[in-house]
C-alpha positions in Angstrom: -12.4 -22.5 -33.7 -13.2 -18.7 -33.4 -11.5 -16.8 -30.6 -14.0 -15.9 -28.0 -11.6 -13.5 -25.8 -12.7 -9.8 -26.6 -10.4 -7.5 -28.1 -8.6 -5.2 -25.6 -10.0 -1.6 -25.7 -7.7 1.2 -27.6 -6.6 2.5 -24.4 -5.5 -1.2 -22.7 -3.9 -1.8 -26.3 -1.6 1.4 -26.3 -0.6 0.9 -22.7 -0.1 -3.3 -22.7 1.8 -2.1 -25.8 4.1 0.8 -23.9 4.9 -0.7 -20.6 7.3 -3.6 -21.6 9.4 -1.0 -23.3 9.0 1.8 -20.6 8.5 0.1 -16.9 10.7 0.6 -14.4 12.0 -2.4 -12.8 10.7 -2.7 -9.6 11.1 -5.5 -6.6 7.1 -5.5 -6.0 6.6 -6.1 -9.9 8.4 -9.5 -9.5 6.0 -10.8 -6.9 2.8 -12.7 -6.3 3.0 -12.5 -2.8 -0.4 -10.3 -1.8 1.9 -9.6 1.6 4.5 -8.2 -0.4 2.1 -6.5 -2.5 0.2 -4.5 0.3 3.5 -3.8 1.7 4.5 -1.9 -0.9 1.2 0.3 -1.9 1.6 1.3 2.2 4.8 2.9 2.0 4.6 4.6 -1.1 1.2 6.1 -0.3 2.1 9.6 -0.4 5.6 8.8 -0.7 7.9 8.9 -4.2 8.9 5.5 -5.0 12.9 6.2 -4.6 12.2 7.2 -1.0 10.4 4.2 -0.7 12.2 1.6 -2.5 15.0 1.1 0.6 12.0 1.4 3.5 10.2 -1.6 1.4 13.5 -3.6 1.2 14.2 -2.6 5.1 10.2 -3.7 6.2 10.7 -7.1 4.1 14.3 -8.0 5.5 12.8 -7.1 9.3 9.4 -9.0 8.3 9.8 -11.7 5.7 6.2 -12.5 6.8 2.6 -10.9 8.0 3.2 -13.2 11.3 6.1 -11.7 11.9 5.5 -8.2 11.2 2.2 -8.8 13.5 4.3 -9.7 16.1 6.8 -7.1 16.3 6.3 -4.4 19.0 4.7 -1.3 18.0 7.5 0.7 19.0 10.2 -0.9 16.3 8.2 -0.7 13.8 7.9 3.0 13.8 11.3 3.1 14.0 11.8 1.3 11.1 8.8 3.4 9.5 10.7 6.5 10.4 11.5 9.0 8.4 8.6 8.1 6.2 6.1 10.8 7.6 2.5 9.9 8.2 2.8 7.7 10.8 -0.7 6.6 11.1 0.0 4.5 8.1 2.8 2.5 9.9 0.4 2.2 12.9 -2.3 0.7 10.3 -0.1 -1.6 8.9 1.0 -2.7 12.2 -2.5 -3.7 13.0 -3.9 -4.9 9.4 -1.1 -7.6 10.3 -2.4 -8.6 13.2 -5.8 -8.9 11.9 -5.0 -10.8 8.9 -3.1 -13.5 11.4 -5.8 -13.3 14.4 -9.1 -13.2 11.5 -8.4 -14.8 8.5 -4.9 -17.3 10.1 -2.0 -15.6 8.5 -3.5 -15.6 5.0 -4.7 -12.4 3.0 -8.1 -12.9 1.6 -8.3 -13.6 -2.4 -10.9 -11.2 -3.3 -11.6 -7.6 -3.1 -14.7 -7.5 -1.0 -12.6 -10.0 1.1 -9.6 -7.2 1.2 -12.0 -4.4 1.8 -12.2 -5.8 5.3 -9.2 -5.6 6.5 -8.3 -1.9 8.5 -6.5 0.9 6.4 -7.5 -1.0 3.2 -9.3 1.2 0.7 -10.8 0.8 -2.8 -7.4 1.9 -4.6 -5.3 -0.9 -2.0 -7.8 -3.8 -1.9 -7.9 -3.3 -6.4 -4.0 -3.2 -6.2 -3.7 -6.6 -4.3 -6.7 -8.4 -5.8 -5.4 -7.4 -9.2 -1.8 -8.2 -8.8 -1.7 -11.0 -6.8 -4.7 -12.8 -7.6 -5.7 -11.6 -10.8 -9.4 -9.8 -10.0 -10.1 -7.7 -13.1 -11.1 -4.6 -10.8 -9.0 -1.3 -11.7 -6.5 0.6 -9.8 -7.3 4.3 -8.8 -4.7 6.8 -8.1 -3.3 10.0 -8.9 -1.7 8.8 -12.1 -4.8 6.8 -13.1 -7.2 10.1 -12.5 -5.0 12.5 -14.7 -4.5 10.0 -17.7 -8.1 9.4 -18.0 -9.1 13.4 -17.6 -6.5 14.0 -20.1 -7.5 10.8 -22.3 -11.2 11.7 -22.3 -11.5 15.3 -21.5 -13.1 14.5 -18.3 -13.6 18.0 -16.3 -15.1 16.7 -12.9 -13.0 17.5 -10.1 -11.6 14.9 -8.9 -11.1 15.8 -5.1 -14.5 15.6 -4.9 -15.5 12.1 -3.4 -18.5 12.5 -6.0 -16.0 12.3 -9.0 -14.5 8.4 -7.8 -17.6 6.7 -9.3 -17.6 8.6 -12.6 -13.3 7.5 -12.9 -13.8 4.4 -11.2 -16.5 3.1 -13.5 -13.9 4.1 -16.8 -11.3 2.5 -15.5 -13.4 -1.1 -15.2 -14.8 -0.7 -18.5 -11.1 -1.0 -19.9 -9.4 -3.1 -18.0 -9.1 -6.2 -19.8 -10.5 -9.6 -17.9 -7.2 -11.2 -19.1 -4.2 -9.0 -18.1 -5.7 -7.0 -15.5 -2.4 -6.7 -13.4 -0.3 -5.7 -16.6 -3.1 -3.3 -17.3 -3.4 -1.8 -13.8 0.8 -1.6 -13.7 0.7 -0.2 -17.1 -1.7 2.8 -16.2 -0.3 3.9 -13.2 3.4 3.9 -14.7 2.4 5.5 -17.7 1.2 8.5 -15.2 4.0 8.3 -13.2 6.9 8.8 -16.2 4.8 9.5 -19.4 1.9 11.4 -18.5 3.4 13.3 -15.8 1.7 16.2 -14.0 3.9 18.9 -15.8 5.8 18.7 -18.7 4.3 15.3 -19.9 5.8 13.6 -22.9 3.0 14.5 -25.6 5.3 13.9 -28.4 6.3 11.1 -28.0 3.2 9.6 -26.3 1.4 6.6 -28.3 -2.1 8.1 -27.3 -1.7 11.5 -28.8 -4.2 10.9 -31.5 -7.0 10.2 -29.1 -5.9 12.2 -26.7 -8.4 14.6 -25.6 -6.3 17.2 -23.9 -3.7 16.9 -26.7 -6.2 17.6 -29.3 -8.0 20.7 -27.4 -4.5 22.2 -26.0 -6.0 21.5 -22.5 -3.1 18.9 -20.6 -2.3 21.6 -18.6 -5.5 21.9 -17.3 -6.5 18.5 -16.8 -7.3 17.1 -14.4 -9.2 19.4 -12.7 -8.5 19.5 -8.9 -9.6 22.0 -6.5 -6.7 23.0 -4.0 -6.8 22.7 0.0 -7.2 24.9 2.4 -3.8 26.7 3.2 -1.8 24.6 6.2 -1.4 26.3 9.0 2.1 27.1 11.1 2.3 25.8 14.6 5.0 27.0 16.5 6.5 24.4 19.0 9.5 25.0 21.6 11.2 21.5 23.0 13.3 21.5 26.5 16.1 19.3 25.8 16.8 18.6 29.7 20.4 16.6 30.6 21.1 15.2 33.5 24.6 13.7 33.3 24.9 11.7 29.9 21.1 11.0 29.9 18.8 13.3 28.3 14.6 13.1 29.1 12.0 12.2 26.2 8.4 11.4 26.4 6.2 9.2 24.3 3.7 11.1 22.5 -0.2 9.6 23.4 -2.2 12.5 22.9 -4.1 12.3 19.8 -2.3 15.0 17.9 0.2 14.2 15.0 3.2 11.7 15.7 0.9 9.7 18.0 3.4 6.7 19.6 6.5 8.7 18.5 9.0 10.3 20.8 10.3 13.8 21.3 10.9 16.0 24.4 8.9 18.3 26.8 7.5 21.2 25.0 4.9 23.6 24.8 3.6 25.4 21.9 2.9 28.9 21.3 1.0 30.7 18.5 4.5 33.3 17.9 7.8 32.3 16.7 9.1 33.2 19.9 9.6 32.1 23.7 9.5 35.1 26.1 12.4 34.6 28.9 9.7 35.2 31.3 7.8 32.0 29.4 10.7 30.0 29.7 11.7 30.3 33.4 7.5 29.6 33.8 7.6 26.7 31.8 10.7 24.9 34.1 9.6 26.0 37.2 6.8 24.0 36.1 8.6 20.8 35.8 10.4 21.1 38.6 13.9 21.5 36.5 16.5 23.0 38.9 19.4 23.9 36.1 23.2 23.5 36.2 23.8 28.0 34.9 27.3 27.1 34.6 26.8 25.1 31.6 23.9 27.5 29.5 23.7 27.3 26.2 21.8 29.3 23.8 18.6 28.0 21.8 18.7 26.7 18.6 17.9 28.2 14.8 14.6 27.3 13.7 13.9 23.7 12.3 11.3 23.7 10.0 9.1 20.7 9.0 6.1 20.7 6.4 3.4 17.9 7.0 0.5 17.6 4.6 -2.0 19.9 6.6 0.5 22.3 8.5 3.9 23.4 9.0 6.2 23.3 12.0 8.7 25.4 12.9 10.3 24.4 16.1 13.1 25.8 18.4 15.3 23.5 20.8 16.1 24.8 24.3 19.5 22.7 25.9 19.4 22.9 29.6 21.6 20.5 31.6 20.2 19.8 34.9 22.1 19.9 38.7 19.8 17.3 39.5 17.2 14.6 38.0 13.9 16.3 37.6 10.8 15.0 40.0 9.4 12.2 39.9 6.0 13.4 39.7 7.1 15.4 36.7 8.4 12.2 35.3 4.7 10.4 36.0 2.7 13.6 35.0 4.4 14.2 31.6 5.3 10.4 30.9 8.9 11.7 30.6 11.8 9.1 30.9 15.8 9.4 31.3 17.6 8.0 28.0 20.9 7.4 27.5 22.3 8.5 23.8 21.9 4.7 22.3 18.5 4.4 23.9 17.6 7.5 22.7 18.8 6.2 18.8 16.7 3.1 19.2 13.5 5.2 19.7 11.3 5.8 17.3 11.3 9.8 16.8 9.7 12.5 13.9 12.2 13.3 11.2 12.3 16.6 12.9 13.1 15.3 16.4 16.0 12.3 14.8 17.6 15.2 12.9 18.3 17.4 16.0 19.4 14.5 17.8 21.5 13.3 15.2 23.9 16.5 15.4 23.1 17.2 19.4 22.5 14.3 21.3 
């Protein structure tokens, strides 16, 4: 009887051939599990796998299940999430949880129209589950998938343009083999995570070479092609660490802005590196602060944070108080006493956790 299943393209060959000898072994690549699965392309969106690895281990420990992670209070999950940065993904997750148990009764749908529905799940995530955890033959779409195939076939569109997905999207599914297309999805995205690697890839030893495009034109440096972002701006942010005995005051952060459900202190921000004295003694008049002068202590060095968009550069002020501040400051500015294990129970910015980690 003649075999009927259609011979894997060159490009699905070389990489099913490559990855059983090259894959990193990974706890997400052992699992069928689609919660498992989505837990893990959340955190390492925009995050290296070895930062992620321990925060995927940590998430499924706290949550074995979608139930329970959709039951957890907000608040502890971003502090599980911290450290991680872009906190709106942990604030997704959070509620892609709680839609999968209240919609579709604790069960993650099998397809990946069906995935497309849920919140915080785009084409690259819904491709990743269906694939791996329910075999869909719809490809994966990532960084590493956009720069082998540019480099593969000498593709030049620029690909943070949304009008270049289509184009790479519609490549990718013509290879991907109906068959294997988890192994072929894993397979792609590791070979552009340790083969072909944004700089310094391993062309000599890469089992493409000879139909490499950018290998045969002495062009994989310049593929792919990817416009660059606007410059970040640098926000300048000055925090009031007020004591009053062993409790210091923080404040939930609600206003849409970054860190949205995260705490830090009072503050204000200026558009200069400095805080003028004058500004200063403005500022806690403001909040009614009446300070303790025979326990001053001078401002701290500049902490410095990058996000994606901007930088932050923030300066602490430590002021210990004669007396608990107002209570209409405390309503006005949502600010609440902590004591120091409340305060390490919170969930805070790196930038916040670090200062309080060597002053609170």
């Amino acid at each position: 009887m003649t075999n009927t299943t259609p011979r894997p393209s060159f490009l699905a060959a070389a990489l099913l051939a490559w990855y059983p000898r090259h894959h990193r072994d990974l706890p997400w690549r052992h699992t069928r599990d689609p919660y498992a699965i989505w837990l893990s392309e959340v955190i390492l969106q925009q995050t290296r796998v070895a930062q992620g690895l321990p925060y995927y281990n940590t998430f499924l420990a706290a949550y074995p299940t979608v139930q329970e992670l959709a039951a957890a209070p907000e608040a502890e999950v971003l502090r599980y999430w911290q450290g991680l940065g872009y906190y709106s993904r942990a604030r997704n997750m959070h509620h892609t949880a709680q839609q999968v148990v209240r919609e579709f009764g604790g069960k993650f749908p099998s397809t990946y129209a069906g995935l497309l529905q849920l919140r915080g799940v785009g084409p690259y995530t819904a491709a990743a589950i269906a694939s791996f955890a329910f075999d869909e033959a719809v490809a994966v779409l990532d960084g590493n998938v956009y720069r082998v195939l540019a480099r593969i076939f000498g593709l030049h569109s620029d690909i943070a343009a949304p009008s270049s997905r289509k184009e790479f999207q519609a490549l990718a599914d013509q290879h991907i083999p109906a068959s294997t297309p988890a192994d072929f999805n894993q397979a792609i995205m590791e070979f552009g995570a340790i083969q072909c690697t944004p700089l310094k890839p391993d062309c000599l030893f890469c089992p493409l070479q000879s139909q490499c495009w950018a290998f045969q034109h002495g062009q994989v440096a310049l593929l792919p092609v990817k416009s660059k972002a606007k410059a970040s701006r640098t926000r300048y942010f000055h925090y009031f660490v007020l004591r009053h005995g062993e409790q210091t005051y923080l404040r939930e952060r609600r206003e849409k802005d970054i860190w949205q459900g995260l705490y830090d202190f009072a503050m204000t921000e200026t558009t200069v590196a400095e805080l003028p004295p004058a500004e200063l003694v403005r500022h806690l008049d403001a909040l009614g602060a009446r300070l303790d002068t025979s326990q001053a202590a001078e401002p701290s060095a500049a902490y410095r944070h990058v996000l994606s968009h901007q930088k932050l550069e923030a300066r602490f002020h430590p002021m210990t108080l004669a007396q608990p501040l107002p209570a209409s400051t405390l309503r006005d500015l949502g600010l609440r006493a902590y004591s120091a294990d409340e305060i390490e129970a919170l969930p805070k910015p790196k930038l916040i956790a670090n200062y309080c980690s060597q002053n609170i």
